[in-house]
Each structure stands twice: as structure tokens, then as C-alpha cells.
Backbone as CSV, one residue per row, in Angstrom:
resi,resn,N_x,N_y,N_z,CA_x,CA_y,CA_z,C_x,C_y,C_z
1,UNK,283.821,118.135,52.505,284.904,118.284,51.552,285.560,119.650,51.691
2,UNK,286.630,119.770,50.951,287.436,120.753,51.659,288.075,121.451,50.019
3,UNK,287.495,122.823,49.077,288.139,123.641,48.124,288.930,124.233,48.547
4,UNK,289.821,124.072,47.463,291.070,125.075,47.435,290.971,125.803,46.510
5,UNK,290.698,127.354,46.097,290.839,128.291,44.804,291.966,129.194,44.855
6,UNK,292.964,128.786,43.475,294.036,129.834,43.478,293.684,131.094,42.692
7,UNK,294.880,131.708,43.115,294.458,132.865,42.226,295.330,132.727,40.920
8,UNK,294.661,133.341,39.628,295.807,133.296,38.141,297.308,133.022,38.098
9,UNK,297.924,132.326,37.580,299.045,132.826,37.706,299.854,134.120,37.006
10,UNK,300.819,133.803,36.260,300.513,134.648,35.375,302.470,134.318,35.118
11,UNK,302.923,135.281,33.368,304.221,135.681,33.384,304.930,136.861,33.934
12,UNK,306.004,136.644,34.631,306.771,137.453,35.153,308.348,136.983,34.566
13,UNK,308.643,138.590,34.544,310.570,138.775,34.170,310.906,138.444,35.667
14,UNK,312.212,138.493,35.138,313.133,137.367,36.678,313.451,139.074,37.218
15,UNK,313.472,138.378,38.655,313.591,139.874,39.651,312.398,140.627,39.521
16,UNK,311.432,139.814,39.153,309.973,140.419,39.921,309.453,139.640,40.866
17,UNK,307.770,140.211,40.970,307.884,139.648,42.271,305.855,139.196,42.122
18,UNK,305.623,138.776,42.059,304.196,138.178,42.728,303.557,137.359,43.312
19,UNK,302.339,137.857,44.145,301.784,137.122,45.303,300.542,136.220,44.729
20,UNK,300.778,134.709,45.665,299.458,133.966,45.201,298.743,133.949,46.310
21,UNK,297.555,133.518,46.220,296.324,133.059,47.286,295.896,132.047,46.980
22,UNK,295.311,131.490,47.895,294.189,130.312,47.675,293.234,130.469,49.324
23,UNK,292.320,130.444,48.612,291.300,130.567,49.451,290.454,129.473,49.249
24,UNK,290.641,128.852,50.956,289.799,127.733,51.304,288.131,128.020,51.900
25,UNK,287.553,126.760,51.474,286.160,126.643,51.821,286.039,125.056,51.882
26,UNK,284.339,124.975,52.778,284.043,124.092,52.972,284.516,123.497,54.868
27,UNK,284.954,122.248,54.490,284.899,121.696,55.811,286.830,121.689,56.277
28,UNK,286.896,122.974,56.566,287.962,123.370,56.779,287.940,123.701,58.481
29,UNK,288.275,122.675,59.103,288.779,122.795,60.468,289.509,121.536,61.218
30,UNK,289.860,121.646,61.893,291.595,121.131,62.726,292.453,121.302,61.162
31,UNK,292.814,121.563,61.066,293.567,122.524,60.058,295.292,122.437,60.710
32,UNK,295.630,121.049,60.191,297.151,120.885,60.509,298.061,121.736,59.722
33,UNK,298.006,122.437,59.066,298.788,122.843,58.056,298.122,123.445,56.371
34,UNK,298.618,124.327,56.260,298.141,124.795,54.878,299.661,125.459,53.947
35,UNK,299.676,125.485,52.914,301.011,125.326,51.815,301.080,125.445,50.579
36,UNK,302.119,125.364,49.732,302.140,125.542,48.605,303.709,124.771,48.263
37,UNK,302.655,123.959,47.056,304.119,122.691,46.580,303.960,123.555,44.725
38,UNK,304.897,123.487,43.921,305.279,123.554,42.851,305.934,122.250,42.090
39,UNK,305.532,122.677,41.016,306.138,121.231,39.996,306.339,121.853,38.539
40,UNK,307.875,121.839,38.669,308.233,122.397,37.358,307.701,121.109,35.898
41,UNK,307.971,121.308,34.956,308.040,120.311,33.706,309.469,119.297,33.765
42,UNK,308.824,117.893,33.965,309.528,117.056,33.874,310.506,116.758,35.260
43,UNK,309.677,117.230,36.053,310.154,117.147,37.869,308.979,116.938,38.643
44,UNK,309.548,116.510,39.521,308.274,115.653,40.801,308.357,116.835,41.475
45,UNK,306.688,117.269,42.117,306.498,118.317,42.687,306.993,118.334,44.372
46,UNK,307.302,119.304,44.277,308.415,120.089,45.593,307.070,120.965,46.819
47,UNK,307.858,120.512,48.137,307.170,121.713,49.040,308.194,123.076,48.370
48,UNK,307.205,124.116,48.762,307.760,125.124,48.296,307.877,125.953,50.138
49,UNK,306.550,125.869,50.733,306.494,126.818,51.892,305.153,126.268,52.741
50,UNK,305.605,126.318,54.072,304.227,125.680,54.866,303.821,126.128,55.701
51,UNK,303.078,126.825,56.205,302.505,127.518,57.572,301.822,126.346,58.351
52,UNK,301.985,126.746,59.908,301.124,125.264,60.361,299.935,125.699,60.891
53,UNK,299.128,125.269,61.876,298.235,126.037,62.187,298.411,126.971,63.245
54,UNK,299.199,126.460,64.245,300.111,127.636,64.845,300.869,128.781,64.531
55,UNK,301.052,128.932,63.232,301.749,129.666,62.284,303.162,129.886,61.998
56,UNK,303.736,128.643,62.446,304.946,128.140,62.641,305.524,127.819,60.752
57,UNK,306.319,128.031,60.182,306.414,128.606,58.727,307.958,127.480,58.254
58,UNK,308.087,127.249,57.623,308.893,126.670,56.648,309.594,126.590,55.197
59,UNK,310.489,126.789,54.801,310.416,127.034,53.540,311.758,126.093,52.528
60,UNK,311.413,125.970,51.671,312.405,125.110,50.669,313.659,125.678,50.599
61,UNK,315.009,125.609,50.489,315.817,126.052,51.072,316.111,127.330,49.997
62,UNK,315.439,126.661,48.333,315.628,127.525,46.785,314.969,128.936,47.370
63,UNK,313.992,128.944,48.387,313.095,130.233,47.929,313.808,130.913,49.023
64,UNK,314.023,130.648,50.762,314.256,131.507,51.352,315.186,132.332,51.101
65,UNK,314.492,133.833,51.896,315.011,135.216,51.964,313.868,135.648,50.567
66,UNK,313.171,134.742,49.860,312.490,135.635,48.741,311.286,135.392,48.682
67,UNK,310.474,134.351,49.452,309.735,134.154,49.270,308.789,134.087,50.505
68,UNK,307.515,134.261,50.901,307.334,134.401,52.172,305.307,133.786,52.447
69,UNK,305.066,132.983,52.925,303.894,132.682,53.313,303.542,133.266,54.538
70,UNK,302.185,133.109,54.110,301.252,134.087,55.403,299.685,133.075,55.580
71,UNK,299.101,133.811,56.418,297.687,133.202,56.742,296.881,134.603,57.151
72,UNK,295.204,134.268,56.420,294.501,135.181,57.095,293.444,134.076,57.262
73,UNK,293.326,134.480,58.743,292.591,132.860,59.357,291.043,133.916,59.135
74,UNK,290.474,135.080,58.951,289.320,135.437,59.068,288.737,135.113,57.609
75,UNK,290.171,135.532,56.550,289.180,134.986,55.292,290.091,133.495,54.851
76,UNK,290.239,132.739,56.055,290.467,131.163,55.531,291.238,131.018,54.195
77,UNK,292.524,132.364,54.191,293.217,132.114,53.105,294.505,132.375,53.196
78,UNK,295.456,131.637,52.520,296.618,131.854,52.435,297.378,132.534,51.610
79,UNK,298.072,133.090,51.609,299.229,133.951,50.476,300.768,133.851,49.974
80,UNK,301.197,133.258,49.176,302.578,133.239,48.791,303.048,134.508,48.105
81,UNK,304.003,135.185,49.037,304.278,136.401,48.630,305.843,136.430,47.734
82,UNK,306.164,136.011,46.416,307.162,135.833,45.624,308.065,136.735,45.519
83,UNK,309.253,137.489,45.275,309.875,138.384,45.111,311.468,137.358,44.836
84,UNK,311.693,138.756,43.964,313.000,138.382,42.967,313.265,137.467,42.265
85,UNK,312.262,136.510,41.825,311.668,135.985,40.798,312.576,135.445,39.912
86,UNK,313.028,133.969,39.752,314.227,133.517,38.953,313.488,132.316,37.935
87,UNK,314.436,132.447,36.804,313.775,131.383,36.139,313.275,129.958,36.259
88,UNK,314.281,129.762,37.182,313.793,128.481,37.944,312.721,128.308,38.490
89,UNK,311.909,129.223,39.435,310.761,129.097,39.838,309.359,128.660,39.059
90,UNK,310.354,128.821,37.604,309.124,128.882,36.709,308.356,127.567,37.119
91,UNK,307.041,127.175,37.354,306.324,125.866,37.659,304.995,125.755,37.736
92,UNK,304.181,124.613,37.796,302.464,124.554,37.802,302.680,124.971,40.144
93,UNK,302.175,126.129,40.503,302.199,126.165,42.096,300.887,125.613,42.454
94,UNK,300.782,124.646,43.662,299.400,124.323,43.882,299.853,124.159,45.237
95,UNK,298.440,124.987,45.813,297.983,125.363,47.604,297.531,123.387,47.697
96,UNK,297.991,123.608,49.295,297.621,122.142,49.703,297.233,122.513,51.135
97,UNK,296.207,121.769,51.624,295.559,121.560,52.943,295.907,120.618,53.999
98,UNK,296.576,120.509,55.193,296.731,119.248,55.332,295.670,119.180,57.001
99,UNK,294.286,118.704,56.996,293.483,118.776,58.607,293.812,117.624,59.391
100,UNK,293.038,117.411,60.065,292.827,116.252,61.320,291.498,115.993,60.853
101,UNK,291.552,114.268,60.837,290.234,113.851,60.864,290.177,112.856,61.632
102,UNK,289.889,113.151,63.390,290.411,112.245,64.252,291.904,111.855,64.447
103,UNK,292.118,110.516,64.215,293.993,110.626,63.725,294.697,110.293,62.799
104,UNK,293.862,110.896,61.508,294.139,110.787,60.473,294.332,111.930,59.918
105,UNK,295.078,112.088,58.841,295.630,113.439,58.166,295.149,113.617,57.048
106,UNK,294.106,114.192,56.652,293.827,114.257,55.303,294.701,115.180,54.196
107,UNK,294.612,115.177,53.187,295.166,116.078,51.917,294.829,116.772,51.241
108,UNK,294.731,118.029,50.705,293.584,118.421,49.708,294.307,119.336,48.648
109,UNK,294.157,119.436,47.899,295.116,120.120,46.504,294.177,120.934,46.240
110,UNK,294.925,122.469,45.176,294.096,123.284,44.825,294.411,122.796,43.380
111,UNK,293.476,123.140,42.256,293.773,123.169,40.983,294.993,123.629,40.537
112,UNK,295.804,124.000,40.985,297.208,124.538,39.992,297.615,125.869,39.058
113,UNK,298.078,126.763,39.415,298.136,127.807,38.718,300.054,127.850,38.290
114,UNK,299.934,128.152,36.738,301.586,128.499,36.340,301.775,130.009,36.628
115,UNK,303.143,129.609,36.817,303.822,130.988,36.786,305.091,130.422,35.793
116,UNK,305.295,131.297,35.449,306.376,131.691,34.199,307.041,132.824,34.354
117,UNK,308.690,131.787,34.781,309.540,133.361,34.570,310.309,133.864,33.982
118,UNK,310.285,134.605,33.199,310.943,134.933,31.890,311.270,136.281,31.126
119,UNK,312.116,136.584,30.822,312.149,137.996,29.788,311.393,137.796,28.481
């Protein structure tokens, strides 16, 4: 099985800026992809940003220029680095896993952390 742990979210004023993690464990290898989808209230949850395992990167068209994913493959964790921070972003963010299991693609969700952006 394959954990995902985020880190807090927390509230932020618009035009700030903070970084999430999630740090994976367990049976984490062929490792197609690792990410972060958001789901505001009363909306179907969105990719937000995707690193692949090559480290080939992607992003929702709302965040680029502000928002930026990374990988640290030694501590098997990822980072969403947020900046300039708009109310819109406000949402439940949850890290997602996507491996190889043979030729199948598995899925794996982290628990969900809010961010709130607001004065």
C-alpha cells in the first residue's frame, strides 16, 4: 500500500504565499507520476500541478507563473510551492500518486489539507 501525508494547511491573505508537502511511504515504486488536485466547495476537484517521474511538470493554466511543484526523490516527497495567493485558490488540496503495477495504473490520495485565502 502506498501513504500519502500532507502537511497543515492553513489561512493565508491573498498575495501570500505557502508551500505544501506530502510525503510518501510504503510501496512506492514505478512511480508514474506524483501531484496535487484541489477541490474548492461545491466544485469537482481539479489537477492543480503534476511532476512525472522523469520530472517533466505541468500545471493548471489558473496557477501558472505562481505556483510551482518539485520532487525530492531521497525523502520520497513532493512540494507545492504557492505564491501570490488569490482567493480563488481557496480549496480542500490533496497530493495524489499515480505508479505502475505491471500495466496497470494505480491511484492513491493523500487525506486533504485546506487552505483558505482571505483577509
Amino acid at each position: 500500500q502506498v501513504q500519502l501525508v500532507e502537511s497543515w494547511g492553513d489561512l493565508v491573505q491573498p498575495g501570500g504565499s505557502l508551500r505544501l508537502s506530502c510525503a510518501a511511504s510504503g510501496s512506492i515504486f514505478n512511480i508514474k507520476d506524483m501531484g496535487w488536485y484541489r477541490q474548492a466547495s461545491g466544485k469537482e476537484r481539479e489537477l492543480v500541478a503534476v511532476i512525472s517521474g522523469g520530472g517533466n511538470t505541468n500545471y493548471v493554466d489558473a496557477v501558472k507563473g505562481r505556483f510551482t511543484i518539485s520532487r525530492d526523490n531521497a525523502k520520497n516527497t513532493v512540494y507545492l510551492q504557492m505564491n501570490s495567493l488569490k482567493p480563488e485558490d481557496t480549496a480542500v488540496y490533496y497530493c495524489n500518486l499515480h505508479r505502475w503495477v505491471g500495466a496497470v495504473v494505480t491511484s492513491h490520495w493523500g487525506q486533504g489539507t485546506q487552505i483558505i485565502v482571505s483577509s
